[in-house]
N, C-alpha and C positions, 0 to 999 in steps of 0.2 A: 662881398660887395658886388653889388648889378653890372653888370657893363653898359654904358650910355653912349648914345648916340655923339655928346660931347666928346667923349674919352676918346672914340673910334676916328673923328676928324681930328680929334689932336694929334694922333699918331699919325694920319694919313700925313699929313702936314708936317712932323715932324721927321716924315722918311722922304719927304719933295715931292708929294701926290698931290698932283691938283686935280681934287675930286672931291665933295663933299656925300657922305651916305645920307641918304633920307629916309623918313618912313611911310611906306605905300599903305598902307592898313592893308595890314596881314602878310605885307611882304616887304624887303628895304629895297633900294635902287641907291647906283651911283649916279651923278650927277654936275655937271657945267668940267670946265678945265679938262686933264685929262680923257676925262667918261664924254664929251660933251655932245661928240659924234656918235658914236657906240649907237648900235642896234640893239646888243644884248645887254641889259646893264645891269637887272634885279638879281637877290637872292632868296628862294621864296624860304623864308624863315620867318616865325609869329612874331618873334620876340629878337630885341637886339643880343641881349644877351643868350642865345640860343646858339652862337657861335662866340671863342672868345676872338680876342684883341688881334692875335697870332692868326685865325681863323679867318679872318675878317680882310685881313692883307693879303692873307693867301688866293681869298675871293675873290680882291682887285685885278689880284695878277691871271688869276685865270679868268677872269671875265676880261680883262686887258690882252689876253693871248686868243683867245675865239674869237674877238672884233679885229685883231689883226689879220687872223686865218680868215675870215668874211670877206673884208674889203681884200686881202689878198687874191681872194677867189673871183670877186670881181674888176680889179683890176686890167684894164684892155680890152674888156667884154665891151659892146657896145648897148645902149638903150635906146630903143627907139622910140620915138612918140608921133603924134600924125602931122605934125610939123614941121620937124627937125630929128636927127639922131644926137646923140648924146654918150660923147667915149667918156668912159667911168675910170 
């Protein structure tokens, strides 16, 4: 049996992920809820089923641990713009 793009929200959902997977053509991305901030959110795979069910969670969570090491990193840094500054 394939793995679907249905199957992979209904687990996310059914472990408390507010994030739905979508498909990029040619690659998936998380999206809204949880993901909704993220910089990094894709995983460049062709196919949904190219990773399984187990695989797929595990991509949340490391795509969910590298946007927290990001925004960690920036964190108290400041942003300038020709305006105003901007602490992050």
């Amino acid at each position: 049996m394939l793995l679907t793009l249905k199957a992979v929200n209904a687990e996310l959902a059914k472990r408390g992920i507010k994030a739905q997977l979508e498909n990029g053509g040619g690659y998936f991305y998380f999206r809204d809820g949880d993901a909704e901030d993220w910089l990094d959110r894709t995983a460049q795979v062709p196919k949904v089923s190219s990773l399984t069910l187990e695989q797929w969670i595990e991509e949340f969570g490391k795509l969910k641990k590298r946007n927290a090491e990001i925004f960690g990193a920036t964190k108290g840094k400041e942003v300038r713009s020709k305006k105003r500054s901007i602490n992050l």
